[in-house]
C-alpha positions in Angstrom: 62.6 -12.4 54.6 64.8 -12.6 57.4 67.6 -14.1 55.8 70.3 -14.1 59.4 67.7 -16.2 60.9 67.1 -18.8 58.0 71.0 -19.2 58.5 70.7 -19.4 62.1 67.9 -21.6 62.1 70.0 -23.8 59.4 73.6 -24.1 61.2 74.4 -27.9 62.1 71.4 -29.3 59.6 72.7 -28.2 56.5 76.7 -28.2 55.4 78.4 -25.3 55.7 79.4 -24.7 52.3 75.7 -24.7 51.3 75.0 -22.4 53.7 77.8 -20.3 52.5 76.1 -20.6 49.1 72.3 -20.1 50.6 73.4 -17.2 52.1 75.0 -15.3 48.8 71.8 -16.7 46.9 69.1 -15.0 49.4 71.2 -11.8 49.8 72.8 -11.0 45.9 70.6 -13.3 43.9 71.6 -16.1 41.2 74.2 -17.0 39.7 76.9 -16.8 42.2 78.9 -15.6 38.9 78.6 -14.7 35.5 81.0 -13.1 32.9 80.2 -12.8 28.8 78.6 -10.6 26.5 76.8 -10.8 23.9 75.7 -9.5 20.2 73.0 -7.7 18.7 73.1 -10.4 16.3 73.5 -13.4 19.1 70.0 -11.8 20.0 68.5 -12.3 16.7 69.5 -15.5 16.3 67.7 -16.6 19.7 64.5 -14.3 18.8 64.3 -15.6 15.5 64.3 -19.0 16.7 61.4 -18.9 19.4 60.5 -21.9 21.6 61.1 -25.5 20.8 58.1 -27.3 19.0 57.3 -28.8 22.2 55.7 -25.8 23.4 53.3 -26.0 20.6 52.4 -29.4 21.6 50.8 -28.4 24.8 49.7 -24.7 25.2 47.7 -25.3 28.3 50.4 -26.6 30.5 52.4 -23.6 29.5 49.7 -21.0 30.1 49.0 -22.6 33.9 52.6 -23.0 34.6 52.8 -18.9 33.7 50.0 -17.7 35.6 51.1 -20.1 38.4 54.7 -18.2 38.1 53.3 -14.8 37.5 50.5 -15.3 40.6 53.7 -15.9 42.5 55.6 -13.6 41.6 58.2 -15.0 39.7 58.2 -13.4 36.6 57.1 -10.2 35.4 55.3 -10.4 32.0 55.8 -7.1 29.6 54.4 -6.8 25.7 56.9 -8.4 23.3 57.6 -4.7 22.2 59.5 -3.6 25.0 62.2 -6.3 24.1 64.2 -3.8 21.7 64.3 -1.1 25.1 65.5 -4.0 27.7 69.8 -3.3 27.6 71.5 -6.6 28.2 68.1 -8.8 27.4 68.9 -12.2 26.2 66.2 -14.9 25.0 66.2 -18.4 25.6 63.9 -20.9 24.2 61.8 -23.1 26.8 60.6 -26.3 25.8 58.7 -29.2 27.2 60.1 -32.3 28.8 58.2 -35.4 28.0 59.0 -38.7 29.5 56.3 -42.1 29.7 55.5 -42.5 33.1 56.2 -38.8 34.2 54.6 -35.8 34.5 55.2 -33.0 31.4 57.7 -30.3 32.6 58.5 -26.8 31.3 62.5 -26.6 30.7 64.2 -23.3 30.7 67.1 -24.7 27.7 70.3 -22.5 28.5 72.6 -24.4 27.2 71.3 -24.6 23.5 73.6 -23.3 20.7 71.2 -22.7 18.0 74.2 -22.3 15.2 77.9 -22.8 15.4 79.0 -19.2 16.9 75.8 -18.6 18.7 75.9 -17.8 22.6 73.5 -19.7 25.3 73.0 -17.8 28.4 74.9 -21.4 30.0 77.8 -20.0 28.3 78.9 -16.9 30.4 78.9 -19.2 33.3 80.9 -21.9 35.1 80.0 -24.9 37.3 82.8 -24.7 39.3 81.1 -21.1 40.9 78.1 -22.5 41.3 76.8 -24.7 44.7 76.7 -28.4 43.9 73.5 -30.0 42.4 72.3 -33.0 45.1 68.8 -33.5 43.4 70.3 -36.9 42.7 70.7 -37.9 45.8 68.7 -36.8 48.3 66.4 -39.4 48.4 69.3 -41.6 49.7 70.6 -37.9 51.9 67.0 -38.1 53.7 67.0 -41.8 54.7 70.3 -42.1 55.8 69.2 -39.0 57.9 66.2 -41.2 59.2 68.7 -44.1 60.3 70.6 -41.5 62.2 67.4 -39.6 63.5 66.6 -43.1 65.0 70.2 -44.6 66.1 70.3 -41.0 68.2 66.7 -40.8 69.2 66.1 -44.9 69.8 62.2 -44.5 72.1 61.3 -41.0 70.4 58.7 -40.7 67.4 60.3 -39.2 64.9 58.1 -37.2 62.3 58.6 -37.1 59.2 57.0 -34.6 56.5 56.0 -33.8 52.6 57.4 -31.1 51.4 55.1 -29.8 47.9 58.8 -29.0 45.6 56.0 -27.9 42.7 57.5 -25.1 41.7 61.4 -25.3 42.5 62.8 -25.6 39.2 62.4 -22.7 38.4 61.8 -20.1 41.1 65.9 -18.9 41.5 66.1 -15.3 42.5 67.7 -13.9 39.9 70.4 -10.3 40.6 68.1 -7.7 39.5 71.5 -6.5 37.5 71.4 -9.8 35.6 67.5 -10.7 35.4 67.3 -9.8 31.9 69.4 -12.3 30.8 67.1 -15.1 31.7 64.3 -13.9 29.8 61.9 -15.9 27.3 59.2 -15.4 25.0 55.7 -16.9 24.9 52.3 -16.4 23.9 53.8 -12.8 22.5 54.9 -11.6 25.7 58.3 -11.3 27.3 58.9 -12.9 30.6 61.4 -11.8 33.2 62.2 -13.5 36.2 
């Protein structure tokens, strides 16, 4: 992974303040920053509680969406044991997202405070350090490129492509400092990114 040339290859296509961002992510990891700690007993409470109920509901769309991420190499799978050996390990409970009309997706639920003083992982961070979501809107971000592409380029084909986003929910490269703290269990085994 050359990451200069990505950047290179990326100057004048994608803002510069994303690039700043692209660049700390590909070089130090995810998130850009994150300060907290957290209790012995903050730990329990997350290990006690498990999963959501969803992930009960549909076993087989977990166990392909693991060996997918583990083929890949985005998570390294241990014995649940280990868990009590891991310093700084923090568990958070996955889930399913279900919606009519769209296809069932694995959610990594950072943000959930299981009891009043309990800690999520969501917690030790702040939006303001992190780059700016446009999921939203890049549907509209690509066709107003397209309008552009053809207002500059009026007798040229212009090709477009499909990009296959499968996977990029969840495939940050977590700080190997910090990796532990994004860990889950399922089907008894611990899961580190």
């Amino acid at each position: 992974l050359d990451v200069q040339q990505i950047i290179s290859r990326l100057k004048g296509i994608v803002p510069t303040g994303t690039l700043n961002y692209l660049e700390k992510l590909l070089t130090r990891g995810a998130p850009m920053k994150i300060n907290g700690h957290s209790t012995k007993e903050n730990f329990q409470v997350y290990k006690n509680y498990g999963n959501h109920l969803s992930v009960t509901l549909k076993p087989e769309l977990i166990r392909k969406a693991l060996v997918k991420e583990s083929k890949y190499k985005y998570v390294m799978t241990f014995p649940c044991w280990i868990a009590r050996f891991v310093p700084n390990l923090h568990l958070t409970p996955q889930g399913i997202l279900i919606r009519e009309g769209k296809k069932d997706r694995i959610i990594f639920d950072g943000s959930i405070k299981l009891e009043y003083d309990s800690v999520p992982i969501n917690a030790h961070m702040h939006a303001d350090n992190e780059p700016e979501i446009h999921y939203g809107k890049k549907f509209m971000m690509h066709l107003i490129r397209i309008w552009n592409l053809r207002i500059t380029y009026k007798n040229k084909d212009i090709y477009l492509w499909d990009d296959d986003i499968a996977g990029a929910f969840r495939q940050l490269k977590y700080n190997p400092e910090i990796a532990q703290a994004f860990s889950f269990v399922i089907f008894q085994r611990l899961w580190m990114p």
